[in-house]
KEKE-601537 format. One record per residue (C-alpha): residue in three letters; x, y, z. Coordinates in pm, whole numbers, plus 32768, in hexadecimal, padded with zeros to 4 digits. Each point is the difference from the previous one (the first is absolute). Layout:
N
alaXYZ/...
This chain:
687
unk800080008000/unk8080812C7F90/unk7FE0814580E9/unk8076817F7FBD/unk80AB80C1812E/unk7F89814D7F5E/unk7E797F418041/unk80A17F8E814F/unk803D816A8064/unk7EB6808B7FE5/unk7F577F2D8125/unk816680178115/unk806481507FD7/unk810880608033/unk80BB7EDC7F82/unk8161809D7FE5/unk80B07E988018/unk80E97F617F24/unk7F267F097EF4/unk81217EF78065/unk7FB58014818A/unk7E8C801F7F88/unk805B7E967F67/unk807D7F5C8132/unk7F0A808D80F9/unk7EE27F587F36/unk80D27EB67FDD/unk801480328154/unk7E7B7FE18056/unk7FBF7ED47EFB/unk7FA780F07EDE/unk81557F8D7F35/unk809A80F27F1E/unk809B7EF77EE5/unk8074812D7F2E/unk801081A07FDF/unk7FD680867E74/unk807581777FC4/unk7EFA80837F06/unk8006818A7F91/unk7FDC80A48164/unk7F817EE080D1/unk808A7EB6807D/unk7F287ED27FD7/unk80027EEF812F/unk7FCD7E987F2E/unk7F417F838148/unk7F927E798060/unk7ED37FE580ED/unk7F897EC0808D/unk7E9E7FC17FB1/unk7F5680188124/unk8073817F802A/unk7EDD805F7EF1/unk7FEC815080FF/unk81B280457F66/unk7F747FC57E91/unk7FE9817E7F9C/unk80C58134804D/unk7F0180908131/unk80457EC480AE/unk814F80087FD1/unk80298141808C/unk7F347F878140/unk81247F028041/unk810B81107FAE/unk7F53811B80E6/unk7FD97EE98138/unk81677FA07FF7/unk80B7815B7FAF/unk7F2C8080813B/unk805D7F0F80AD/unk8165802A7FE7/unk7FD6816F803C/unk7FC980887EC0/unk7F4581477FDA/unk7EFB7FAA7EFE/unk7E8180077FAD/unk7F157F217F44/unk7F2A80B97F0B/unk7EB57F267F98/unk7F9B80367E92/unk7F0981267FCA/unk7EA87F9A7FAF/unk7E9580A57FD0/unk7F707FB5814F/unk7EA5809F7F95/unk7F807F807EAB/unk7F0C80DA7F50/unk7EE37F8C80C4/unk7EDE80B07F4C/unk80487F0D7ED8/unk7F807EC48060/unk808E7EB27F6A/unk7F3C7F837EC9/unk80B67EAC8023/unk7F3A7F0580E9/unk81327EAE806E/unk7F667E75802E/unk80D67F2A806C/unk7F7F7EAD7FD0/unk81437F2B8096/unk8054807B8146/unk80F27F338047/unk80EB804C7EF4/unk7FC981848026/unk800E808B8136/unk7FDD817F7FCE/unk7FDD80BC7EB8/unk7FF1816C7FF6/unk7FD780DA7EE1/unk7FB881677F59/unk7FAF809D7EC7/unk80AB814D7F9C/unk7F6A80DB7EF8/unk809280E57F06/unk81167F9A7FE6/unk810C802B7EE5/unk810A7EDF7F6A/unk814580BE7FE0/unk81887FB9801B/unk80877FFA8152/unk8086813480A2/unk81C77F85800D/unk80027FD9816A/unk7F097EEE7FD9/unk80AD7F8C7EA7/unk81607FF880A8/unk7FBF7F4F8161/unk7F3F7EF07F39/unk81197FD77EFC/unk80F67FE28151/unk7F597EE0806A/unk7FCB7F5E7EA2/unk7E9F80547F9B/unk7FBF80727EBF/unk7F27816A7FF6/unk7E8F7FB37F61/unk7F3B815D8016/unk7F96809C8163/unk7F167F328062/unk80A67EAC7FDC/unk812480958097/unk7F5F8066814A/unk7F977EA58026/unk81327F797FF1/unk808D811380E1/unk7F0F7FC48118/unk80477E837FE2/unk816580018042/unk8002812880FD/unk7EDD7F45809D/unk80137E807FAF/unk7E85802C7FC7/unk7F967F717EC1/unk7EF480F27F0F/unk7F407FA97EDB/unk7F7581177EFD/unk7EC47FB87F21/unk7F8180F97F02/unk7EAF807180C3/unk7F2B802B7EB4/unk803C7E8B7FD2/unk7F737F76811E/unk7ECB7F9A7FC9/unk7EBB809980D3/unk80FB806F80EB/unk80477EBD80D7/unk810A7F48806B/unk7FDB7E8F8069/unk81407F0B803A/unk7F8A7EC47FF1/unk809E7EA27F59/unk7FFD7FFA7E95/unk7EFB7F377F28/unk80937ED87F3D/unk8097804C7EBA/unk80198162802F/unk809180A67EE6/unk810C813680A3/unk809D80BE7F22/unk819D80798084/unk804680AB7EB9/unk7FA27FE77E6F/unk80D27EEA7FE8/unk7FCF7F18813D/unk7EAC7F7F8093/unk7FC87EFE8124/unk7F187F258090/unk7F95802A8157/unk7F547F0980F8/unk7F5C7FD1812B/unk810A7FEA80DA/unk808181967F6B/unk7F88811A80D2/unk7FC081317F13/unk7F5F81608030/unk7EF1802E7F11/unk7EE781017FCB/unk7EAB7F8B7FAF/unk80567F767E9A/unk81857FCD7FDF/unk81507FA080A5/unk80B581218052/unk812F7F8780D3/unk80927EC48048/unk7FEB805B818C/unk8093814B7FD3/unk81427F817F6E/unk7FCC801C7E94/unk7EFB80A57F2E/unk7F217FC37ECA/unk8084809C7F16/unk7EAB80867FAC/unk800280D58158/unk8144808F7FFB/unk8016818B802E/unk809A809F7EA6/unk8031815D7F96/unk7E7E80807FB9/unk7FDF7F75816A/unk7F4C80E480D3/unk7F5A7F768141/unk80E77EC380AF/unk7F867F2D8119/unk81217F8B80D1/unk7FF67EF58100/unk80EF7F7A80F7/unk7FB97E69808E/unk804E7F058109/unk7FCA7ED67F2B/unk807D7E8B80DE/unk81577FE07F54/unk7FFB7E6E7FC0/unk7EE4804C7EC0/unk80BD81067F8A/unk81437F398004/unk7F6D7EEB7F4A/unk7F2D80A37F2B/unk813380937F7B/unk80C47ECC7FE3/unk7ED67F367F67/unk7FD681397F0B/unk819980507F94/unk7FDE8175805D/unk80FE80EB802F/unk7FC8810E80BA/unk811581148094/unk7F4D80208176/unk7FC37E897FFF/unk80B88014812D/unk7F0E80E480B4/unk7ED77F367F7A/unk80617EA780A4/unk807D8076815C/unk7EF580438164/unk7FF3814C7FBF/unk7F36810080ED/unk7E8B80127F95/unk801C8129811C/unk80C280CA7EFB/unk7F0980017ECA/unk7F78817D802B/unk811A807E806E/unk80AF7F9D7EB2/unk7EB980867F4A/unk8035813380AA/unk814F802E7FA0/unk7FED7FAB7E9B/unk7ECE811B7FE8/unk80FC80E980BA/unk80C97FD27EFB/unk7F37801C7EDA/unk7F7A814A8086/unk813E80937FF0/unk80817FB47EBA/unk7EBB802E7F37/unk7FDD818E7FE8/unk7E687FF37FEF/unk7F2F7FC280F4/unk7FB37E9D8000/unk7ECB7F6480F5/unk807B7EC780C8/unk7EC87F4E80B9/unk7FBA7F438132/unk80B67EC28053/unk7F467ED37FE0/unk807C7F0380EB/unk7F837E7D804B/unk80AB7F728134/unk7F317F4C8099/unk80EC7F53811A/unk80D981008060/unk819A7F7C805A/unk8064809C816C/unk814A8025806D/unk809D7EC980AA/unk7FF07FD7817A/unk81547F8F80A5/unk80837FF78153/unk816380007FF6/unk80BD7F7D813E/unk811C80B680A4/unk80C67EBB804A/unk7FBD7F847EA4/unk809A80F37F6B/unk81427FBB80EA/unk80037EB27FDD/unk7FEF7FFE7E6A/unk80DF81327FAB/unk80D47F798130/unk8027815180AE/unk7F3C80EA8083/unk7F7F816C7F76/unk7F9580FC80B5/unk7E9180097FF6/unk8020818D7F80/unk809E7F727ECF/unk7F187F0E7FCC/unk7EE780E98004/unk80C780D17F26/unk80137F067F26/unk7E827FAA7FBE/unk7F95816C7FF7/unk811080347EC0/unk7F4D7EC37FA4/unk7EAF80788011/unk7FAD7F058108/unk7F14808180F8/unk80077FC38158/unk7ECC7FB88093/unk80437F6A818F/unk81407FE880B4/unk80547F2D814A/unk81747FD18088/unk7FFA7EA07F64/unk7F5C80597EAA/unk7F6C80F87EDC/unk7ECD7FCD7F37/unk8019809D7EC4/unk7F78801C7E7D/unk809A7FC17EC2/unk7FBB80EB7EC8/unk7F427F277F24/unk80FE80497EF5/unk80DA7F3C80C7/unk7F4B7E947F83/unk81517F4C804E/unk7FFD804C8179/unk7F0A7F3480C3/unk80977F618128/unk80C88066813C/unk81507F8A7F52/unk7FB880BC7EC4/unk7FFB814580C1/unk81417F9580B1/unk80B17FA87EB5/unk7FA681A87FA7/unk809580588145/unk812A7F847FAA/unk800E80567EB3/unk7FDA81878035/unk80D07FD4813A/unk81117F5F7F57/unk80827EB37FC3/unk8163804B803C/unk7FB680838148/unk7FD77ED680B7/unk81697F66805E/unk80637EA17FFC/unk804E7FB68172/unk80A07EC07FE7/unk80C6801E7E9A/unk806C7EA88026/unk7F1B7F7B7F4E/unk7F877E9A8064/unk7F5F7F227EF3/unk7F697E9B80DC/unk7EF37F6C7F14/unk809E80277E74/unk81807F6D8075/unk7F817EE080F5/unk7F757F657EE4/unk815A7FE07F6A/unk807F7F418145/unk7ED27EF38014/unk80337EA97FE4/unk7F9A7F647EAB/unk7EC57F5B80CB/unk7F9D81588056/unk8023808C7EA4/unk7F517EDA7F6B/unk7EF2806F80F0/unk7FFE81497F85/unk802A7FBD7E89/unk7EF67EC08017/unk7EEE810680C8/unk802280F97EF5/unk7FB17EF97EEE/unk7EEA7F6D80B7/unk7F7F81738024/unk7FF5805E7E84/unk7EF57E9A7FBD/unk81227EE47FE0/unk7FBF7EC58086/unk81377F3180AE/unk7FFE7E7E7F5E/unk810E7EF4807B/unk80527EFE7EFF/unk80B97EC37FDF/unk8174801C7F89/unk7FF87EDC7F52/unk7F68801D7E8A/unk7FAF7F1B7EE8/unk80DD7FFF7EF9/unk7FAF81187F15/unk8091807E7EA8/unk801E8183806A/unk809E7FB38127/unk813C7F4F7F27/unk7FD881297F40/unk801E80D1811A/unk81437F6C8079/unk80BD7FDA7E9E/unk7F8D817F8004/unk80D38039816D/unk81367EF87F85/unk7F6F7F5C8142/unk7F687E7C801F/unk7EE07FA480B5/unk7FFE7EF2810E/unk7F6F7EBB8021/unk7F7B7F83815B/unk806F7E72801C/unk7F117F0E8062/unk7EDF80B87FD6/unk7EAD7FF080D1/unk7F7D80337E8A/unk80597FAD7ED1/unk7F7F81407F2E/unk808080DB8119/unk81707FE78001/unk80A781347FCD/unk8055814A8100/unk7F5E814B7F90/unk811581067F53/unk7EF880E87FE7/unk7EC0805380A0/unk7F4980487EDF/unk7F3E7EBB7F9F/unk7F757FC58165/unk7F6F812B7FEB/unk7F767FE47EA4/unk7F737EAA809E/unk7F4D80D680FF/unk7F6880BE7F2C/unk7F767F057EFE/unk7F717F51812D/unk7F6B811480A3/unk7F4380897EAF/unk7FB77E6B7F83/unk7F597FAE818A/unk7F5981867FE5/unk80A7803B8161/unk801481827FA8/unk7EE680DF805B/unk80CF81187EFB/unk80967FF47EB3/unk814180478068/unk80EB7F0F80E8/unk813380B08077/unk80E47F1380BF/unk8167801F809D/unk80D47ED98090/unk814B802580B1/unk80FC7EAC7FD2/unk81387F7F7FA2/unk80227F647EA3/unk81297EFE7FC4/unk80E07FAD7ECC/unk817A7FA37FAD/unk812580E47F57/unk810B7F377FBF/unk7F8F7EC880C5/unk802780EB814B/unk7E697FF3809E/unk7F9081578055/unk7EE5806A807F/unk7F3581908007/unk7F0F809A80A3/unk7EEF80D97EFD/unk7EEC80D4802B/unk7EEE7F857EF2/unk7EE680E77FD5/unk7EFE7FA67ECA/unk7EBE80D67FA7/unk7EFE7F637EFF/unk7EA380767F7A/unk7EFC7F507F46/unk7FBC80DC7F12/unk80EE811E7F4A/unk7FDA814480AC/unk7FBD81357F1C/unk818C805B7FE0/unk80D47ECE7FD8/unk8128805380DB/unk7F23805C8115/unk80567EB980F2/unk816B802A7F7F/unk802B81928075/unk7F527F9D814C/unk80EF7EF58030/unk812480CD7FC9/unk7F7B810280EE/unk7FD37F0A80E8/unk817F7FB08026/unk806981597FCB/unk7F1F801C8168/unk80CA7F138083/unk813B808A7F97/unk7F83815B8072/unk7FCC7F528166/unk81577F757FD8/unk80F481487FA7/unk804C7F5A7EAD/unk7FC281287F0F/unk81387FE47F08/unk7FA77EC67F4A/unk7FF97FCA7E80/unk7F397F707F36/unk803D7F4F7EE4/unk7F287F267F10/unk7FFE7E9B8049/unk80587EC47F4E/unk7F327F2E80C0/unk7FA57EBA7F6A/unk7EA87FC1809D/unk7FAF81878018/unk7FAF81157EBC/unk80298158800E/unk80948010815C/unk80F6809B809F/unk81207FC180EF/unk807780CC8120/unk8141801E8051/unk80C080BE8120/unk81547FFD7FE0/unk7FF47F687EDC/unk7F837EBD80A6/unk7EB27F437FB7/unk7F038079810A/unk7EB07FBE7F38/unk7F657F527EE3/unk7EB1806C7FBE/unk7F317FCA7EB7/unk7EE17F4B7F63/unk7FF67E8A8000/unk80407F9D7E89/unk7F267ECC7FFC/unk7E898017801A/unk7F897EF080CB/unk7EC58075805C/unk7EFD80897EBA/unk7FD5818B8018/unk80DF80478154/unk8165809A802C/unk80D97FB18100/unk80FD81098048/unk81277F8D80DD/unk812B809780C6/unk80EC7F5380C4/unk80FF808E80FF/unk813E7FA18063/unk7FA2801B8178/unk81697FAD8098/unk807881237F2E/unk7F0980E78064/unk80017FC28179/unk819F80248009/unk7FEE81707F53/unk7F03803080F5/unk80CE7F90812D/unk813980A37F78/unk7F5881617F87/unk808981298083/unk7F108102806C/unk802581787FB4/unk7F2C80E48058/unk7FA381127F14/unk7EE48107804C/unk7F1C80687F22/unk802E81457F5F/unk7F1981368052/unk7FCB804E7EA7/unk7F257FA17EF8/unk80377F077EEC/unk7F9B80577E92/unk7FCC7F327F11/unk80247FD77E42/unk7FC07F227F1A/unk80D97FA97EDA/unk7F5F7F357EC2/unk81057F6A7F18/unk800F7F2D7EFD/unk80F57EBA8029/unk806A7ECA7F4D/unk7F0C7EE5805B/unk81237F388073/unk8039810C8130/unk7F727F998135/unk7F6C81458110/unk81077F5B80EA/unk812080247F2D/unk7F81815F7FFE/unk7FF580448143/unk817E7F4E8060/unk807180DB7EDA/unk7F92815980AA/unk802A7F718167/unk81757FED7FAE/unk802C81737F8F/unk802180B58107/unk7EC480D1802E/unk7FD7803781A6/unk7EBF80BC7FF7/unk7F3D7EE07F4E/unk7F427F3C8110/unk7F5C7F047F37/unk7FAB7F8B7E71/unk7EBA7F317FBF/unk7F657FA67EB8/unk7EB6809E7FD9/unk7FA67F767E9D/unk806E7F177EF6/unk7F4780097EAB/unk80657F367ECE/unk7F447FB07EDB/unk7F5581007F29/unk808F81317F50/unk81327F7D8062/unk813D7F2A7F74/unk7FFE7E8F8011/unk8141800180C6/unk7FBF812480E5/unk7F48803E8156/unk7F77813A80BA/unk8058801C815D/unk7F84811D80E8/unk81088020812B/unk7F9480EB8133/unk813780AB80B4/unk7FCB803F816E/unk810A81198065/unk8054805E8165/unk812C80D380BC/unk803480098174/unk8064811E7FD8/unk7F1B810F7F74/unk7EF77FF97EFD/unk804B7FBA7EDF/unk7F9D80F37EED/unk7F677FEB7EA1/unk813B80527F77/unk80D87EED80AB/unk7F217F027FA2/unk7FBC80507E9A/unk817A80217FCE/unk80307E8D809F/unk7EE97F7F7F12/unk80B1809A7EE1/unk81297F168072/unk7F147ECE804A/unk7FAA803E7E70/unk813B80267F5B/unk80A87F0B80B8/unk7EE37ED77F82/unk801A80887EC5/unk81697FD27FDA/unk7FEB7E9980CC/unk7EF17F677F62/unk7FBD80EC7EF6/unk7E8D80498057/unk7F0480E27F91/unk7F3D810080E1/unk7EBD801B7FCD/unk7F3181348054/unk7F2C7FE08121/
């Protein structure tokens, strides 16, 4: 999100403060600051807010953060609330009547109609601040829409009042088949399920967010109605996703915004109209349905528990400091607690610990001190000093936890082609039990693979399933002979199979591998490699290596024993794994205070090149701000070369030591790129 300081500076005045310590004192408070832009006369903060802070998602609300904490600290500044028309022309009563037939997806929508008015380029202060921020100048009208929206975070919608039909407006759920027109060239189909604002004969607005083209304002425009909504942000999410639309405020529209808000915003977009349209234009009465009016939240917040979360204690004048910046109102006060109210703008703070968490963050993170700076880490290294019984515990729990099943089988087979294979496979030789009990059993496991497979064709032949899916595990040794010397190993076998094909074919296989890379997660084993495997009873699998040692096989079984199921297999060397866990090291690094961003890089490879080979390529130039690489899309096939893939590879970048900017990072993906173009001579695609 993109915000000016000029726009900053006309709510906290004075704001005579360096745009760089402007940067870090919002980073500071959780409003992170990824980049500053210098544009012609202003300096434009590149800003990341989390999306629960809908109340941070426009300059005003900014500003509100900015004024608490600079006041706190001891600056000398005010907050200056937008100007609005607090006294509509009430002698010119509203010719629009509002029915709201859903309730439950609209909570409050106000609205206006102003009169004589007259479609004209914007005035350049208007022109300019937009163009700071990346919006594109319409004419004046437009314009102050999208200037109230991202000073307020209040989403507006404008309809040409002559089009409305007998002067009513009634959001309701679209009839089946609707025909709505976007522009000359593109027309959907709306349903049910899509809530729209309509007059008595014809869409008008896809719930505010996008119009029909046939009610549009345009330049012989001369009365506008204007409304401002609380619609329930789930419908307009989907209804956006369902319908592909693109929308600049989209933002705005999908977040709990504050229905409390709606007429203020209506006022201030008529304030502004007024004063950049010379005549004398006639604004009416608001017309407002809210029907269940949202209070402000009700919390008593504890002395002690404030003490015993932020770990030391405030004064209680600070705190109260605090919550009046806030715009927290206290309504009781004991020596043990306050009972106050939250500004309904402030939809992300509803319990005692959320108004502890802005306590802290106005009072300052960095203020608290680390009293014992000897850090001591108990639960993450003991598990590094457990016996292997106690790990198998904890490894066998977390399997049994995610749906697996625990089966114990024989270790003594019947004699079976694949296993031979298996073993010529491994230069190894299987072994043969001597006198035994019977005949067609007489050879010692070297894999536990086909007593599994057994398990499963019994299960699904005896219907002793109640789901389509069995997922199994097994921990045992398996036995076999390299050069005549007996040896025996002990292997985690884990096997997931479904009776019918799921939608995406390498479903079971991806939630396989996740599963292990769990289990390595658990274990401190992050710098493995992978590799793809040669497997003789396994396709299209992988092995994992660390070390460059065999840790895991994993892959689908190659033969299909049972009609219309796969069996996807992994099997883990579980000697291996328990001595690097016995024998890691533990270091402890903290995590870093500021924020990781994140790009995406499409490129156009060989077929032959594997994501992993990839990855181990830019793991091993040096690059110490990249955190982590993970595939986010492959894509072969059409409108592209036989011998060539598409992979999409996101780029996670981090420093502990500052944030990083825009310009660090795109100068280390301009690296990334050149570098795989020179490797493996691949083409970049444009995103």
């Amino acid at each position: 999100m993109k915000i000016s300081l000029n726009w900053l500076k006309k709510y906290v005045f004075p704001l005579n403060i360096d745009e760089n310590e402007i940067s870090n004192i919002l980073t500071d408070i959780g409003l992170t600051v990824k980049g500053i832009n210098n544009t012609d006369k202003d300096f434009i903060l590149d800003m990341e807010i989390t999306p629960n802070r809908t109340d941070a998602m426009s300059h005003y609300g900014i500003a509100r953060d900015l004024y608490a904490v600079l006041r706190f600290r001891g600056y000398k500044v005010d907050l200056l609330k937008p100007g609005i028309n607090e006294k509509i022309n009430c002698n010119n009563k509203s010719r629009i009547q509002i029915f709201v037939k859903i309730q439950e997806k609209c909570v409050r929508y106000s609205g206006m109609f102003i009169s004589k008015i007259k479609i004209e380029p914007s005035p350049y202060w208007l022109i300019s601040i937009l163009k700071s921020i990346g919006i594109k100048s319409v004419n004046n009208i437009i314009d102050t829409m999208h200037f109230v929206m991202y000073e307020l975070g209040q989403p507006i919608h404008v309809f040409d009042m002559d089009k409305i039909e007998d002067g009513k407006i009634i959001i309701k759920n679209a009839e089946k088949n609707t025909d709505f027109k976007l522009s000359d060239n593109i027309t959907i189909k709306l349903d049910e399920e899509d809530l729209v604002i309509y007059d008595t004969v014809k869409p008008l607005s896809i719930a505010g967010m996008i119009n029909n083209i046939k009610s549009n304002i345009h330049i012989r425009t001369k009365n506008i109605f204007i409304g401002s909504a609380c619609f329930n942000p789930n419908i307009i999410r989907n209804i956006r996703k369902k319908h592909f639309l693109k929308i600049e405020t989209q933002h705005l529209f999908e977040k709990d915004i504050d229905p409390n808000q709606t007429i203020f915003t209506l006022q201030r977009a008529s304030f502004l109209i007024k004063k950049m349209i010379k005549n004398q234009i006639i604004c009416s009465d608001i017309i407002d349905f809210y029907p269940n009016p949202i209070s402000f939240s009700k919390i008593k917040l504890r002395y002690n528990k404030i003490v015993n979360i932020i770990g030391r204690k405030i004064s209680r004048k600070k705190i109260k400091k605090i919550l009046f910046l806030l715009e927290m109102m206290i309504h009781y006060e004991n020596d043990k607690y306050l009972f106050i109210s939250v500004p309904s703008y402030r939809t992300d703070v509803q319990r005692e610990i959320d108004v502890i968490e802005e306590i802290l963050r106005i009072y300052g993170i960095h203020k608290i001190p680390v009293y014992n700076k000897k850090i001591k880490i108990t639960t993450f290294p003991k598990f590094f000093h457990k016996t292997e019984h106690e790990i198998q515990k904890i490894f066998l729990e977390q399997l049994v936890c995610y749906g697996f099943q625990e089966i114990i089988s024989s270790t003594i087979i019947n004699e079976k082609e694949y296993s031979y294979l298996l073993n010529s496979f491994f230069n190894r030789k299987e072994i043969r039990v001597m006198n035994p009990v019977n005949q067609s059993y007489k050879f010692m496991r070297s894999s536990l693979l086909f007593n599994m497979i057994d398990c499963i064709k019994y299960n699904y032949n005896n219907n002793r399933i109640d789901s389509d899916i069995i997922k199994f595990f097994e921990l045992g040794k398996v036995y076999f002979k390299i050069n005549n010397e007996f040896l025996e190993k002990t292997c985690l076998g884990i096997v997931i199979s479904q009776k019918e094909k799921t939608e995406s074919k390498n479903y079971l296989f991806f939630y396989l591998k996740g599963i292990i890379e769990q289990i390595f997660q658990k274990s401190g084993i992050y710098n493995y490699t992978q590799i793809l495997s040669k497997h003789p009873l396994l396709e299209n699998g992988i092995s994992m290596l660390y070390n460059h040692k065999n840790l895991v096989e994993i892959g689908k079984y190659k033969n299909n024993v049972l009609k219309k199921n796969e069996i996807f297999y992994a099997e883990i060397d579980w000697q291996y794994l328990i001595s690097l866990i016995q024998e890691k090291k533990i270091i402890y690094v903290p995590f870093s205070k500021y924020p990781i961003s994140r790009r995406d890089l499409s490129l156009l490879v060989d077929k032959t090149f594997s994501f992993e080979k990839i990855n181990q390529l830019i793991k091993k130039k040096e690059n110490n701000i990249i955190k982590k690489i993970k595939i986010y899309d492959l894509y072969e096939g059409v409108n592209f070369p036989i011998s060539k893939k598409s992979y999409t590879v996101s780029f996670f970048f981090e420093s502990q030591k500052k944030t990083l900017t825009d310009k660090i990072i795109n100068n280390s993906m301009k690296k990334i790129e050149l570098f795989l173009k020179k490797k493996l001579k691949a083409e970049i695609r444009e995103k």
